[in-house]
matplotlib code that plots the C-alpha trace (Angstrom):
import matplotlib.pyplot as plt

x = [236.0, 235.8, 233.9, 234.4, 232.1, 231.2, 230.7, 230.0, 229.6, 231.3, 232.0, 231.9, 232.4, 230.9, 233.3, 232.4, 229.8, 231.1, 231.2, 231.0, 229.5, 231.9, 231.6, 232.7, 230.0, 229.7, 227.3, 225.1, 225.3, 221.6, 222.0, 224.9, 223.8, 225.6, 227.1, 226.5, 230.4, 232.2, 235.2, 235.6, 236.6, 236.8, 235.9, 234.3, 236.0, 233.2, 233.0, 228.7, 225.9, 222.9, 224.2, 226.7, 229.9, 231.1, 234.5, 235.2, 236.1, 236.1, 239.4, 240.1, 240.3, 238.4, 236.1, 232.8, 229.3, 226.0, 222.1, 220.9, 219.1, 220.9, 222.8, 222.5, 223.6, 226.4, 227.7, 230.6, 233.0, 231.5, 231.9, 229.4, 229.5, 227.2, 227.4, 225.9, 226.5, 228.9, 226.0, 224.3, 227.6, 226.7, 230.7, 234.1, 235.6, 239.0]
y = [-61.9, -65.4, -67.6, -68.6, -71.0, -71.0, -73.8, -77.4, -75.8, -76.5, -75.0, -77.4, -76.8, -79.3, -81.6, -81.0, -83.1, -85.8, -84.8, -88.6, -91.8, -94.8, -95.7, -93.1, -91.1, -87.1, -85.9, -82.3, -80.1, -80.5, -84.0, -83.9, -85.0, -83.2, -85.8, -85.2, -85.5, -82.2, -80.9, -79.4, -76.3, -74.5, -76.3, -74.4, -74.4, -76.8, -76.7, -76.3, -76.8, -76.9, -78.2, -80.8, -80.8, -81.3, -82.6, -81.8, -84.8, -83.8, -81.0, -79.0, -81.2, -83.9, -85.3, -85.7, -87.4, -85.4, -85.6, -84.2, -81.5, -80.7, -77.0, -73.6, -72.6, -69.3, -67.5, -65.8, -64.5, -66.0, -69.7, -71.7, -73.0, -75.4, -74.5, -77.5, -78.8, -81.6, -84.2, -83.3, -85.2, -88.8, -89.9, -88.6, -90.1, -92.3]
z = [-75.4, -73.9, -71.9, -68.5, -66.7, -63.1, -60.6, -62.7, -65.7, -69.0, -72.4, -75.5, -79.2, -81.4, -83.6, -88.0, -89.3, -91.5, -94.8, -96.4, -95.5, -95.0, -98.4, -99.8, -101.0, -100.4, -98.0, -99.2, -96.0, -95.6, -95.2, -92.9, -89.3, -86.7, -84.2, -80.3, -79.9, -78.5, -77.6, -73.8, -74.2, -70.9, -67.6, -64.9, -61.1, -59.7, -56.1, -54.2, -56.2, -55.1, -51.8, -52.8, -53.5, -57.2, -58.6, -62.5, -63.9, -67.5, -68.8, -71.3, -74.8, -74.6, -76.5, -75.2, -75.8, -74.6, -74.7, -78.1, -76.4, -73.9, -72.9, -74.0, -77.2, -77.4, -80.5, -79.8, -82.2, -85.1, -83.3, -81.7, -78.5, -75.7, -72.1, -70.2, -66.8, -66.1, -65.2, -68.7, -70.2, -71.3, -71.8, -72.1, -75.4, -75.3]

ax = plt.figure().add_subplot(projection="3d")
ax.plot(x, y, z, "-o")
ax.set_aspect("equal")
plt.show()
């Protein structure tokens, strides 16, 4: 099965937590913070919403910031992914 989002819609997958601070020492997964970075995924075909037209800016694999709350979380297939809108995205990563 896979994912395919409609208008302005996108499909992220969140980047791993880090596993050790910058000086070396070993996180516990408990202690891990999961970063707001993603990976774009799938990117919907854009087009009217909500009476305006909308360009997709962001593509397929890039990295991406977005609001801490923000989307809908999906499990499919055993992996987790955030559908969000393209305005929810704060950044695209370079």
């Amino acid at each position: 099965m896979t994912l395919k989002p409609l208008a302005d819609r996108v499909v992220l997958k969140q980047n791993a937590a880090e596993e050790r601070t910058s000086s070396g020492i070993f996180l516990t997964a408990s202690a891990q913070e999961k970063p707001e970075v993603y990976e774009v995924v799938k990117v919907g075909p854009g087009g009217l919403v909500d009476g305006n037209e909308v360009e997709m800016i962001v593509e397929a694999g890039q990295n991406v910031l977005v609001g801490k709350y923000s989307g809908t979380k999906v499990k499919l297939d055993d992996v987790e992914y955030t559908i969000v809108r393209q305005s929810d995205i704060l950044a695209i990563i370079e």
